[in-house]
DSSP file (Angstrom, degrees, kcal/mol; ACC not computed):
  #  RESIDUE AA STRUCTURE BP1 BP2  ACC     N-H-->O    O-->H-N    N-H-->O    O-->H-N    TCO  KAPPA ALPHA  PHI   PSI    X-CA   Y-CA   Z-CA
    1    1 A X              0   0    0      0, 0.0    82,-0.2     0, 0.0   109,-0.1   0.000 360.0 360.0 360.0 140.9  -10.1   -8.3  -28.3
    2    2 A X     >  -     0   0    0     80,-0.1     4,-1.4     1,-0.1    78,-0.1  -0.246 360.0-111.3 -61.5 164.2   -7.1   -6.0  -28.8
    3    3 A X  H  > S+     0   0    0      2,-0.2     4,-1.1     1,-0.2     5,-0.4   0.742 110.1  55.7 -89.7 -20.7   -5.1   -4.9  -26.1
    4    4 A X  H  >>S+     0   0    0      1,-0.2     4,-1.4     2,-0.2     5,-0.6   0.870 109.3  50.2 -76.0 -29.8   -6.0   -1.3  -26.0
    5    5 A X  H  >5S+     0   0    0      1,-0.2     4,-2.2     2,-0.1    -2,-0.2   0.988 109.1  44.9 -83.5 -29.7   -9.4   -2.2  -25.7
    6    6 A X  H  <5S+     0   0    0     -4,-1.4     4,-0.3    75,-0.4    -1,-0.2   0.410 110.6  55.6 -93.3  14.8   -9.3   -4.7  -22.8
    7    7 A X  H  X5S+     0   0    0     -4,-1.1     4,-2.0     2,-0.1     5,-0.3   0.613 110.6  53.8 -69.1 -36.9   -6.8   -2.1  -20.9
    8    8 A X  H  X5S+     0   0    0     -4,-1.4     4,-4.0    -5,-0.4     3,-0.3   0.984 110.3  43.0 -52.8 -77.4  -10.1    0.3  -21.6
    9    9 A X  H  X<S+     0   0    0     -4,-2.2     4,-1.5    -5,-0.6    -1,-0.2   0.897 108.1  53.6 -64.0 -40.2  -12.4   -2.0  -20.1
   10   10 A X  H  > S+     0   0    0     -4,-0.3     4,-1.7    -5,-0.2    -1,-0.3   0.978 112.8  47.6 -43.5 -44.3  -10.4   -3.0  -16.9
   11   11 A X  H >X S+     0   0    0     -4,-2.0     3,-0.7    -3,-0.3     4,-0.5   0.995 110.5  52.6 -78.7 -54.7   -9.9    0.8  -16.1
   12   12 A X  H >X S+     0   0    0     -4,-4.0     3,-2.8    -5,-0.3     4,-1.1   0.796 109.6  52.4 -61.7 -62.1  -13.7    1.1  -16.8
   13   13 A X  H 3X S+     0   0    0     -4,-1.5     4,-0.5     1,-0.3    -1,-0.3   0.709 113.9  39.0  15.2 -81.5  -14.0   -1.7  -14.3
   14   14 A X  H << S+     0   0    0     -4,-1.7    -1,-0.3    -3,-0.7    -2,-0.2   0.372 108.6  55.0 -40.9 -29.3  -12.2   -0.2  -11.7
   15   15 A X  H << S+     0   0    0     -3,-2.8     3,-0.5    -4,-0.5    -2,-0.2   0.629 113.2  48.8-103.7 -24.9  -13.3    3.3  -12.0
   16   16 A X  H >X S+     0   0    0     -4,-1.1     3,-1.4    -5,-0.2     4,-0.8   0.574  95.1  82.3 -79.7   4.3  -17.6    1.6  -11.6
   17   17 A X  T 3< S+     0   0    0     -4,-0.5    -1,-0.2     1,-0.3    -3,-0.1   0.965  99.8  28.7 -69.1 -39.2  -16.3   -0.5   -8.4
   18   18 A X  T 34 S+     0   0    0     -3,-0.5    -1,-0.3     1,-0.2    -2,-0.1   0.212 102.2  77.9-103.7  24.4  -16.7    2.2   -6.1
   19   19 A X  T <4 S-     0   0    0     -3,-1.4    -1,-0.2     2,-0.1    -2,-0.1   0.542  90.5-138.8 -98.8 -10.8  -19.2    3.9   -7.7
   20   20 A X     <  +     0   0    0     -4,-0.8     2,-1.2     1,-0.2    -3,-0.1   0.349  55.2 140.0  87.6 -17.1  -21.9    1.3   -6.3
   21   21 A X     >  +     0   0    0      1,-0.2     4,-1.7    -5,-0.2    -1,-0.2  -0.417  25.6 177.2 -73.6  92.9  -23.6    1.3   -9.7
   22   22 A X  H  > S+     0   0    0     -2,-1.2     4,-3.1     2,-0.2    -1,-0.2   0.735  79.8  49.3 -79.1 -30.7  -24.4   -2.6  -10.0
   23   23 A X  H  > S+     0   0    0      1,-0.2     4,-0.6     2,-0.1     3,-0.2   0.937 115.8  44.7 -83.5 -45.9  -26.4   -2.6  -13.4
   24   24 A X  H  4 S+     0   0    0      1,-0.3    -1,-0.2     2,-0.2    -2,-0.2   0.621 120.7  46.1 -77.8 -34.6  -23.1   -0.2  -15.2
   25   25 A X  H >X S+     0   0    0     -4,-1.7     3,-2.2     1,-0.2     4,-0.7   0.948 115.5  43.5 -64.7 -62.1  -20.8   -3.1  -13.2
   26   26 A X  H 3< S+     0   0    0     -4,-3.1    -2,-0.2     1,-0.2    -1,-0.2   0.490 103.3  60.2 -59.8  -1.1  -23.0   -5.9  -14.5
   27   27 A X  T 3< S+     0   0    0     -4,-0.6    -1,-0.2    -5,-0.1    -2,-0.2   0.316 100.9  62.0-112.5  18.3  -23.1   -4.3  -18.1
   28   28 A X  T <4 S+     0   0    0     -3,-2.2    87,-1.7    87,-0.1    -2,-0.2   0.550 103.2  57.5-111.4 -32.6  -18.6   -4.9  -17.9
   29   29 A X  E  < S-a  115   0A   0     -4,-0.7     2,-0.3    85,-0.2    87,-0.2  -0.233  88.0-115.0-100.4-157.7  -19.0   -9.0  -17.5
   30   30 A X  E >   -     0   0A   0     85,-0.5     2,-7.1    84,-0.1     3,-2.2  -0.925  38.2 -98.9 -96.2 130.6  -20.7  -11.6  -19.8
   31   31 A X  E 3  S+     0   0A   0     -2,-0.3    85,-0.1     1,-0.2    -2,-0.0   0.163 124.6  38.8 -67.0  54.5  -23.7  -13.6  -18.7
   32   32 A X  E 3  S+     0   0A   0     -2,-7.1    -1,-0.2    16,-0.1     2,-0.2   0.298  78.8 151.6-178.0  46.3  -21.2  -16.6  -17.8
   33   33 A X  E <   -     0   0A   0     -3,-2.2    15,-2.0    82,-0.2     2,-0.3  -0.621  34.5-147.7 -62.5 133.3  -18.5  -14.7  -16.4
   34   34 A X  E     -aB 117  47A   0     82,-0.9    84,-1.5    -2,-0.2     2,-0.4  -0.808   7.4-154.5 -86.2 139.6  -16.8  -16.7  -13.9
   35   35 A X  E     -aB 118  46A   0     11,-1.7     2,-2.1    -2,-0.3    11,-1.6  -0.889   7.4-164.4-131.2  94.7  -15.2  -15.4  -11.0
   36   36 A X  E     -a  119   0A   0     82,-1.1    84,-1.4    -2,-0.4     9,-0.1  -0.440   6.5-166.6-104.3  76.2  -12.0  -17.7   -9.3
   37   37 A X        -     0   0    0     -2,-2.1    83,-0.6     7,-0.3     2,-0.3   0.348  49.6 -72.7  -4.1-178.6  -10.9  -16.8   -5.4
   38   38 A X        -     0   0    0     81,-0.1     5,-0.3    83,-0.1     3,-0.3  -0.746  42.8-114.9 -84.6 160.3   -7.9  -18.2   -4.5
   39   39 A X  S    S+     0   0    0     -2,-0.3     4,-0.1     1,-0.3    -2,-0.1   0.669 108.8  51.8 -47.2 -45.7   -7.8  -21.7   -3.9
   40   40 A X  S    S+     0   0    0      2,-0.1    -1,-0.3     0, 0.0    -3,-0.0   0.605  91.2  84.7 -71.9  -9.2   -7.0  -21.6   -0.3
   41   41 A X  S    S-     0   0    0     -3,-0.3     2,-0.7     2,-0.2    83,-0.0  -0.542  87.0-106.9 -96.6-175.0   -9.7  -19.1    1.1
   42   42 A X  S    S+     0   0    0      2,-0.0     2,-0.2    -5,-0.0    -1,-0.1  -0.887  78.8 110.9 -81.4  66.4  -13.1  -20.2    2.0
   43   43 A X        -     0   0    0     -2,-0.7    -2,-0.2    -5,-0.3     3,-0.1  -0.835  62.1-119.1-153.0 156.3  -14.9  -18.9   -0.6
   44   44 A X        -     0   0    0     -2,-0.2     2,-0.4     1,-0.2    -7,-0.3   0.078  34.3-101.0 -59.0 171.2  -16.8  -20.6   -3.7
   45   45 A X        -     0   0    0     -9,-0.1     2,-0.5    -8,-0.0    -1,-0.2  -0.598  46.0-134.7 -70.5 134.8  -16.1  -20.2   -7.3
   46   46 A X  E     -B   35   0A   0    -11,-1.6   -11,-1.7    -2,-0.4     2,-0.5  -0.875  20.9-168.2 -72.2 124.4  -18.8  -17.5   -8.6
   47   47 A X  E     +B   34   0A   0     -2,-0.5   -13,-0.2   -13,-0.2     4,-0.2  -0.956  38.4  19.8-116.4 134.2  -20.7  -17.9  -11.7
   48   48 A X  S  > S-     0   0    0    -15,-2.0     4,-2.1    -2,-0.5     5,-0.1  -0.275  75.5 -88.2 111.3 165.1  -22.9  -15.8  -13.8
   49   49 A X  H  > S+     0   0    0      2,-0.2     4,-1.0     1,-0.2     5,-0.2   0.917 125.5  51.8 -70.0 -56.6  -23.5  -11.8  -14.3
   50   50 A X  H  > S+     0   0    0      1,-0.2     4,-3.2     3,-0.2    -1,-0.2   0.965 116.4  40.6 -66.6 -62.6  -26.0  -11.5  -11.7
   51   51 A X  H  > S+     0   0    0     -4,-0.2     4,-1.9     2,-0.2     5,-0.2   0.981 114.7  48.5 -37.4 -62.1  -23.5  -13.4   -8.9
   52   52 A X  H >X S+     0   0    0     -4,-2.1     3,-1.3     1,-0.3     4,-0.5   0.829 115.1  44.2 -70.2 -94.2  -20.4  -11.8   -9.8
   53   53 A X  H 3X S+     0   0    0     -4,-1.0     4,-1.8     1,-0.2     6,-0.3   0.549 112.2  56.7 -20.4 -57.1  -22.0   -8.6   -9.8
   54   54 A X  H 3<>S+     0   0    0     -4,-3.2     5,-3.2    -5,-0.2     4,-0.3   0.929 118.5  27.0 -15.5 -81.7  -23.6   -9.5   -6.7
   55   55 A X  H X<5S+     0   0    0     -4,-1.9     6,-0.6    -3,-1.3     3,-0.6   0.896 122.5  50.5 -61.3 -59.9  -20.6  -10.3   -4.7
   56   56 A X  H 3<5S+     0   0    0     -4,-0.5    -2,-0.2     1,-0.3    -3,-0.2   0.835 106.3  63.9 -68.4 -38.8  -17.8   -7.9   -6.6
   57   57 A X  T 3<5S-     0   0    0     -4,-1.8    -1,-0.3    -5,-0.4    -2,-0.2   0.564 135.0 -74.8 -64.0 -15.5  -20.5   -5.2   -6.1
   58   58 A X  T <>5S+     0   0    0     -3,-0.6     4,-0.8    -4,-0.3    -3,-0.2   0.557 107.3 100.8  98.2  29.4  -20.1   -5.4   -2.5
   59   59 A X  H  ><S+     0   0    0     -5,-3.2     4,-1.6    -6,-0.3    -4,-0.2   0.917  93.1  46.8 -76.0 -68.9  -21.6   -8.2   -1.0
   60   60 A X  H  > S+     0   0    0     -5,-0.4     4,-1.1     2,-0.3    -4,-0.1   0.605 119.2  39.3 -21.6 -53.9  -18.3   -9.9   -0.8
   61   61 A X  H >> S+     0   0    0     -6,-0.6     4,-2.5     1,-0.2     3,-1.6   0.978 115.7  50.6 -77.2 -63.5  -16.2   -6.5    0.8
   62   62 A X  H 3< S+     0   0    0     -4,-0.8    -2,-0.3     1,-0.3    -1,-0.2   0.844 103.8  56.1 -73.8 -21.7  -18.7   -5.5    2.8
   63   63 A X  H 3< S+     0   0    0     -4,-1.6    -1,-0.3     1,-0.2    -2,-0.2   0.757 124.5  27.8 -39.5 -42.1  -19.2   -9.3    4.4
   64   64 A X  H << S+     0   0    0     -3,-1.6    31,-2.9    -4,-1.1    32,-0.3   0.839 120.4  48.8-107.0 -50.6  -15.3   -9.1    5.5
   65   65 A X  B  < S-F   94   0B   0     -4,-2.5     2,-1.4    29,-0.2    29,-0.2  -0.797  73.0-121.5-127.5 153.2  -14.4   -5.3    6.0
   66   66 A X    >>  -     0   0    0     27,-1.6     3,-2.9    -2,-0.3     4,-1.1  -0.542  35.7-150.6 -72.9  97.0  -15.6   -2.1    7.5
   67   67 A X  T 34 S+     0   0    0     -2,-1.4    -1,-0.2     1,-0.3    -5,-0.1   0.344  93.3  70.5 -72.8  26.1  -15.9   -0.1    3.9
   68   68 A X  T 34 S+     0   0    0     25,-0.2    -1,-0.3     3,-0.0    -2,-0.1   0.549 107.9  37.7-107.1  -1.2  -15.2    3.3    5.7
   69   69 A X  T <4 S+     0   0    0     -3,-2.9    -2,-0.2    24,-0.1    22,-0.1   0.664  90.7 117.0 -95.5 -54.2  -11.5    1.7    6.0
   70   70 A X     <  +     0   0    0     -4,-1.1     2,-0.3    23,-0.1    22,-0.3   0.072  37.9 175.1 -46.1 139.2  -11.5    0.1    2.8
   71   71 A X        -     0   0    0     20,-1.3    -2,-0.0     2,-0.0    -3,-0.0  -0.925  15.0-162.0-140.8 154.1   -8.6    1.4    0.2
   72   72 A X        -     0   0    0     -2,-0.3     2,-0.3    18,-0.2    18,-0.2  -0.299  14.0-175.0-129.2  26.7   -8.1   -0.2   -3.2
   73   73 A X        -     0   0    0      1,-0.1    16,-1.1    15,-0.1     2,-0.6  -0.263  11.3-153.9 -87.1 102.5   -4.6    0.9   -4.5
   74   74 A X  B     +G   88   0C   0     -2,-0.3    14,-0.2    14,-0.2    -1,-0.1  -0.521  17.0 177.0 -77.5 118.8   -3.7   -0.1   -7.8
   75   75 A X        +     0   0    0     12,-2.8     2,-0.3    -2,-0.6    13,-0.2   0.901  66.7   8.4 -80.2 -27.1    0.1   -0.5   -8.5
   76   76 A X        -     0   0    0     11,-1.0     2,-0.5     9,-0.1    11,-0.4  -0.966  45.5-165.7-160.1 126.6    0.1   -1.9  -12.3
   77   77 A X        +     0   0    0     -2,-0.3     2,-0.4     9,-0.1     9,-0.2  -0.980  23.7 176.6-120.7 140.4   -2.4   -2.5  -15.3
   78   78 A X  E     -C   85   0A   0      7,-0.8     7,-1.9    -2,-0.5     2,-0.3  -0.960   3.3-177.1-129.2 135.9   -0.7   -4.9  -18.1
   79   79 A X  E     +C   84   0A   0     -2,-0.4     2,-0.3     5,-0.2     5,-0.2  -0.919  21.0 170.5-122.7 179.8   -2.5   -5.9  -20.9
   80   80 A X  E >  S-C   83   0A   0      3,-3.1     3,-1.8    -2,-0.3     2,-0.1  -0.916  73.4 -50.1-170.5 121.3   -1.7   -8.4  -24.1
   81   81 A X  T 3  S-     0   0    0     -2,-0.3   -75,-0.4     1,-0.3   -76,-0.0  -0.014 121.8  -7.2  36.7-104.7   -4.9   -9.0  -26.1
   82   82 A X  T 3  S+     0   0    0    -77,-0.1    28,-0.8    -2,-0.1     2,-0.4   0.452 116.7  77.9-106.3  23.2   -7.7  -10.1  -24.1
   83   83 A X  E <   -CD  80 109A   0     -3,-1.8    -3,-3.1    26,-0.2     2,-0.2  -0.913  56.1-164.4-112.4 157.8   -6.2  -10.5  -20.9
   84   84 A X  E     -CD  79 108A   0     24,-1.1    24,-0.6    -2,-0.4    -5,-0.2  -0.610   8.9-147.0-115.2-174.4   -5.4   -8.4  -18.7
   85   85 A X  E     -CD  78 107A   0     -7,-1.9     2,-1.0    -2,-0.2    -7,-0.8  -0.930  13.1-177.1-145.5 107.0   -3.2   -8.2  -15.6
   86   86 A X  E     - D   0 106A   0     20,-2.4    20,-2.5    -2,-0.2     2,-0.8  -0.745   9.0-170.6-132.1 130.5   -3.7   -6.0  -12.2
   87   87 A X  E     + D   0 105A   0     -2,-1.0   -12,-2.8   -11,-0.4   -11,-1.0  -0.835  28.6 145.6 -99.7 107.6   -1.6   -5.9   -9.6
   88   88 A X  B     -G   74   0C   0     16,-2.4     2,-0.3    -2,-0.8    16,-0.3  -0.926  30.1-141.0-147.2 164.9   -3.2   -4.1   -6.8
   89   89 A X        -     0   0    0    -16,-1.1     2,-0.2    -2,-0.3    14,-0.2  -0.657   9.4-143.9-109.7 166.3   -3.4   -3.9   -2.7
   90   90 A X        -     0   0    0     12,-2.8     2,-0.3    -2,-0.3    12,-0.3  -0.565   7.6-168.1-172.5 123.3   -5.9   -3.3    0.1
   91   91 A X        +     0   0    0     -2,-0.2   -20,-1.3    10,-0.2    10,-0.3  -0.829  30.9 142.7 -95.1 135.2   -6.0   -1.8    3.3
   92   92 A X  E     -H  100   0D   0      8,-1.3     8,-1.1    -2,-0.3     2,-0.2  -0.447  50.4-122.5-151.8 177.4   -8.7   -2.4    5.2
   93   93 A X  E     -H   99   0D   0      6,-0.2   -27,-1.6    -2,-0.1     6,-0.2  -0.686  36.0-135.2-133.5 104.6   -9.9   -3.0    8.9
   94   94 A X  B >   -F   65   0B   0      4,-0.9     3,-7.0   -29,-0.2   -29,-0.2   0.271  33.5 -97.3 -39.8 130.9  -11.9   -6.5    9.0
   95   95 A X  T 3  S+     0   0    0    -31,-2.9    -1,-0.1     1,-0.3   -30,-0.1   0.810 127.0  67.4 -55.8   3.7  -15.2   -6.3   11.1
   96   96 A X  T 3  S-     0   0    0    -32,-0.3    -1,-0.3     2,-0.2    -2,-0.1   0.665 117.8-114.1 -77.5 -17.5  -13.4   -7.4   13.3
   97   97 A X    <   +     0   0    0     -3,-7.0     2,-0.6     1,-0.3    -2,-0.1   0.678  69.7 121.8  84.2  32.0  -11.3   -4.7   13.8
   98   98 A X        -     0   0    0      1,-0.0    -4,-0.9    33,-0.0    -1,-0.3  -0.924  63.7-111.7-122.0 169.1   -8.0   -5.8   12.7
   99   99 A X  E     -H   93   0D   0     -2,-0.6     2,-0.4    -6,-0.2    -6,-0.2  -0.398  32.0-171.2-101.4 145.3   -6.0   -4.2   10.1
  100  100 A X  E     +H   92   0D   0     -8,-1.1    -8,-1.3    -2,-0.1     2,-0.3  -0.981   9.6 175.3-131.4 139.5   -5.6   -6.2    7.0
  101  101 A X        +     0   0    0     -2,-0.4     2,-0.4   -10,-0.3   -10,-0.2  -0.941  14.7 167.3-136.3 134.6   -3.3   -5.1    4.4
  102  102 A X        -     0   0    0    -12,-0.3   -12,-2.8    -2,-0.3     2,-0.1  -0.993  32.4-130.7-153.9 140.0   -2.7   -7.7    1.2
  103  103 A X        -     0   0    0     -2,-0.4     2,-0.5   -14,-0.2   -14,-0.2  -0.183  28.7-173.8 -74.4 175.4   -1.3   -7.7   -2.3
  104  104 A X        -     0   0    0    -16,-0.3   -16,-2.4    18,-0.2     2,-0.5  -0.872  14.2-159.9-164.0 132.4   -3.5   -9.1   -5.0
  105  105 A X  E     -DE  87 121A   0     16,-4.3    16,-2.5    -2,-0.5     2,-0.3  -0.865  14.8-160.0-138.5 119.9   -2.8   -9.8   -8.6
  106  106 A X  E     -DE  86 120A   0    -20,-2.5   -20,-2.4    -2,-0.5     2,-0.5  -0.586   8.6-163.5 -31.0 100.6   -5.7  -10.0  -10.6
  107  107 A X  E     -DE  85 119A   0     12,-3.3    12,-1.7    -2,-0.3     2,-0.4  -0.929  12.4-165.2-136.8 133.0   -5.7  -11.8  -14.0
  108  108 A X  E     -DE  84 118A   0    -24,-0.6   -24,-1.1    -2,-0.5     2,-0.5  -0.900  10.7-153.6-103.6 109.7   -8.9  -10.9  -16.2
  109  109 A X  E     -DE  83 117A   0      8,-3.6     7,-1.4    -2,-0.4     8,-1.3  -0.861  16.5-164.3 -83.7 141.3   -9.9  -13.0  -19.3
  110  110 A X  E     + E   0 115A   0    -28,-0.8     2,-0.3    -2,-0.5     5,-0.2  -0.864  12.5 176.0-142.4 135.4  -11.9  -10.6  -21.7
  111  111 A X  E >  S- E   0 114A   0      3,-2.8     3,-1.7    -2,-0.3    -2,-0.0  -0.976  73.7  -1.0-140.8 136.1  -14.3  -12.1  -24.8
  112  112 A X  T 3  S-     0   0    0     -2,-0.3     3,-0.1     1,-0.2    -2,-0.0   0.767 128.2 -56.9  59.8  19.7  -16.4   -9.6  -27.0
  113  113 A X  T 3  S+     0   0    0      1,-0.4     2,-0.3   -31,-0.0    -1,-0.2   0.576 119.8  98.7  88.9   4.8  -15.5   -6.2  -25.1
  114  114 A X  E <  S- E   0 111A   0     -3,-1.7    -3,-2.8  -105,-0.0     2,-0.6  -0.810  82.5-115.3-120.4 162.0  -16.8   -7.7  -21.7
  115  115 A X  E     +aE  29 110A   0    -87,-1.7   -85,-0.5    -2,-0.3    -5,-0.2  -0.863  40.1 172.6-123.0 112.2  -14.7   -9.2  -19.1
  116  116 A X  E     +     0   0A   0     -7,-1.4   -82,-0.9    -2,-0.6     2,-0.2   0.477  58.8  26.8-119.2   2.0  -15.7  -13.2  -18.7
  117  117 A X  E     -aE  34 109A   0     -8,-1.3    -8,-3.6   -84,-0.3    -1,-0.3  -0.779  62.2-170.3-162.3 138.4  -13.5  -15.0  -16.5
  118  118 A X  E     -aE  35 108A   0    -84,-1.5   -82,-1.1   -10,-0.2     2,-0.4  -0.636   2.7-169.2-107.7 150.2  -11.3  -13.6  -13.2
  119  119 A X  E     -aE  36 107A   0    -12,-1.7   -12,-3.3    -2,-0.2     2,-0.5  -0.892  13.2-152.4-140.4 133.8   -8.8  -15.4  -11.4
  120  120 A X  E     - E   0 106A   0    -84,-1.4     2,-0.6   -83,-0.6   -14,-0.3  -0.876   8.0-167.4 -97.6 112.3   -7.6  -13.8   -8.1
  121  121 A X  E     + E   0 105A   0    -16,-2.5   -16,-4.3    -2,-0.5     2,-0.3  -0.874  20.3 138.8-100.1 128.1   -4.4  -14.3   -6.5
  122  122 A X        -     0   0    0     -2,-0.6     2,-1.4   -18,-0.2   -18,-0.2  -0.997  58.6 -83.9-152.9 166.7   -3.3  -13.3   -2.9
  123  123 A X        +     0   0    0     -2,-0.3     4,-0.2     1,-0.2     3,-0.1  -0.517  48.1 173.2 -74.5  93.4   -1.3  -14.3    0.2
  124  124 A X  S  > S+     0   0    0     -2,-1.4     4,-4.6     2,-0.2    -1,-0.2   0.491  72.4  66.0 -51.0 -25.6   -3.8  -16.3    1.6
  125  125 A X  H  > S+     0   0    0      1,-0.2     4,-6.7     2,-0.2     5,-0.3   0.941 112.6  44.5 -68.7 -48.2   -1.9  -17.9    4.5
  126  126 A X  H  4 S+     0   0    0      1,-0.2    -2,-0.2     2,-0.2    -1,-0.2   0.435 113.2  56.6 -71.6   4.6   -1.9  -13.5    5.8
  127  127 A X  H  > S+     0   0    0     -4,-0.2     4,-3.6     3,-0.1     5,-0.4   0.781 107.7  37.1 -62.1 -84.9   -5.3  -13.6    4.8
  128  128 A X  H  X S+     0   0    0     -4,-4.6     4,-4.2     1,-0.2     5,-0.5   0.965 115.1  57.3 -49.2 -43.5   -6.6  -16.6    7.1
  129  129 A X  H  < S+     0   0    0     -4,-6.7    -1,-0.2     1,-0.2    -3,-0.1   0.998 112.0  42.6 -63.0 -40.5   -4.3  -15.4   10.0
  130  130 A X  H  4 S+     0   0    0     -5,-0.3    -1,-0.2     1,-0.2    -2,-0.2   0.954 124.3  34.0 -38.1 -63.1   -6.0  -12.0    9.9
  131  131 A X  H  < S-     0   0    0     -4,-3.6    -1,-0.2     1,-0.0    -2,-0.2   0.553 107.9-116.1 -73.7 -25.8   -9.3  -13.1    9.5
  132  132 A X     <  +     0   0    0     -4,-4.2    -3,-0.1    -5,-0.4    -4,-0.1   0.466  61.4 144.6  87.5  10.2   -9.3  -16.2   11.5
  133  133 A X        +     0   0    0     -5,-0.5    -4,-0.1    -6,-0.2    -5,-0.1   0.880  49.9  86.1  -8.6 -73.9   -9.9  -18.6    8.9
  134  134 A X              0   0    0     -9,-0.2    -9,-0.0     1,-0.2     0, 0.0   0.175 360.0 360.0 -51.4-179.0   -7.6  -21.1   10.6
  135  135 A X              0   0    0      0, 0.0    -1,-0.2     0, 0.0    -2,-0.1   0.625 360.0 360.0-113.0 360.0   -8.7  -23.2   12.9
């Protein structure tokens, strides 16, 4: 892919996340898009259209945060060919009630004008203590 077009398709990405529209979400990945947490959290790798969508769509947010809280602020898109790069935050208050606020950088592999493998980076360690992850 060229770079303007997989800049295209991340912002397209971004602008269906909160729109709730699962098939518009599912019609951005590949059926064997992969989806890779960080390493540290407790949670599996994702695979497949129906999953990722599943999970990105809002199983996954709404499982952890109270979505009348949730904010999504994107600082940075970079792309170079098919990947992209997004650098973004989110403030939140965990069903728990405690305030979570976390950086995130994003890196999106893109094949054939769909977006087919994620990897997610975040500070995990402010993650677990928030959330209570640790033991």
């Amino acid at each position: 892919m060229q770079t303007e077009e997989t800049r295209a398709l991340i912002k397209t990405y971004y602008e269906t996340l909160p729109t709730g529209n699962r098939d518009k979400l599912a019609s951005l990945f590949t059926e064997d898009v992969e989806w890779y947490p960080p390493e540290s959290a407790p949670l599996a790798v994702i695979k497949g259209r129906e999953a990722v969508t599943r999970e990105l769509g809002g199983e996954t947010p709404k499982r952890i945060f109270d979505m009348k809280t949730f904010r999504l602020n994107i600082h940075r898109i970079l792309a170079d060919g098919d990947t992209a790069v997004v650098q973004h935050s989110i403030s939140a208050k965990t069903r728990a009630g405690e305030q979570y606020d976390n950086e995130y950088c994003w890196v999106y592999h893109c094949r054939d004008g769909k977006i087919a493998k994620i990897e997610e980076y975040a500070d995990t360690h402010k993650a677990a203590r928030i959330m209570k992850w640790e033991n």
